[in-house]
C-alpha positions in Angstrom: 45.3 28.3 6.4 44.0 24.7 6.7 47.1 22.2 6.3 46.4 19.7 3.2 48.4 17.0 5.5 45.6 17.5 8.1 42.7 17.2 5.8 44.1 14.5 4.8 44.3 12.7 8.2 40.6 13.3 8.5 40.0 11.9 5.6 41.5 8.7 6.5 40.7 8.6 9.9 37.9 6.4 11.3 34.8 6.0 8.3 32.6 5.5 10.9 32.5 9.0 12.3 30.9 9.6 8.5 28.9 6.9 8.2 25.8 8.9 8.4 26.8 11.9 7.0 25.0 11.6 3.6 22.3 9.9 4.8 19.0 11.7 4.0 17.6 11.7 7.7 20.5 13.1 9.1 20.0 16.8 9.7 22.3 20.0 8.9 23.1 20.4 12.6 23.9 16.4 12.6 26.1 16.9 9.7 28.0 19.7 11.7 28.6 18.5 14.8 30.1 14.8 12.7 32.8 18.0 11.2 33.4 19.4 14.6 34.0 15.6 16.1 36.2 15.2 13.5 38.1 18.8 13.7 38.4 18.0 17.0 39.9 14.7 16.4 42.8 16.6 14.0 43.3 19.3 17.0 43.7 16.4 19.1 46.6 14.5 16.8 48.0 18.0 16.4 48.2 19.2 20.0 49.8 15.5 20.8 52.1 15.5 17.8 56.1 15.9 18.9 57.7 19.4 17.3 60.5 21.5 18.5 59.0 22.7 21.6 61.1 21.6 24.7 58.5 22.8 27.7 54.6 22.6 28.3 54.4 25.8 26.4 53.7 23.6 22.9 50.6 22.6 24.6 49.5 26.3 25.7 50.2 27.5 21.9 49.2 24.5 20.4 45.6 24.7 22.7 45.5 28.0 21.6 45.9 27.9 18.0 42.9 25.1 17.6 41.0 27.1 19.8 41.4 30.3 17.0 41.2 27.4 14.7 38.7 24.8 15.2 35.5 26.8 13.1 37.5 26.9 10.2 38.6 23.3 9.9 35.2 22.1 10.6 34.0 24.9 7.7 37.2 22.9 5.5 35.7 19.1 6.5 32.1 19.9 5.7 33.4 22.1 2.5 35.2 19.0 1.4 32.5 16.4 2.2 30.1 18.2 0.3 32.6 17.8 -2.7 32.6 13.7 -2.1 28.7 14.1 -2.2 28.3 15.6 -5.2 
């Protein structure tokens, strides 16, 4: 499941990775790879983010997780810009 916390991060993240995303010459494709840019951008803050972990392994299961991950939460993005568009 998606975290809230982390849609939320991308939706205050930078406006200009958006700025073209309603525009009406940008394409479908265009529109997804803005939401994978931007999933990415989330994996990144996550994969950096302190937790519990004491070794490297965080990294390995964090890599690993966003790897499983990283369709979905672009799916999430475009599901939710789509929502700001209408």
């Amino acid at each position: 499941m998606i975290s809230y916390l982390l849609l939320q991060q991308v939706y205050y993240m930078e406006i200009g990775m958006f700025k073209d995303y309603f525009s009406p010459t940008t394409t479908d494709q265009e529109r997804r790879v803005l939401a994978v840019q931007a999933a990415l951008e989330v994996a990144k803050a996550s994969v950096s983010a302190p937790s519990a972990y004491a070794s490297g392994s965080k990294t390995k299961a964090d890599l690993k997780n966003v790897s499983q991950e990283i369709n979905e939460l672009a799916d999430a993005i475009q599901a939710a810009m789509k929502t700001e568009e209408q």
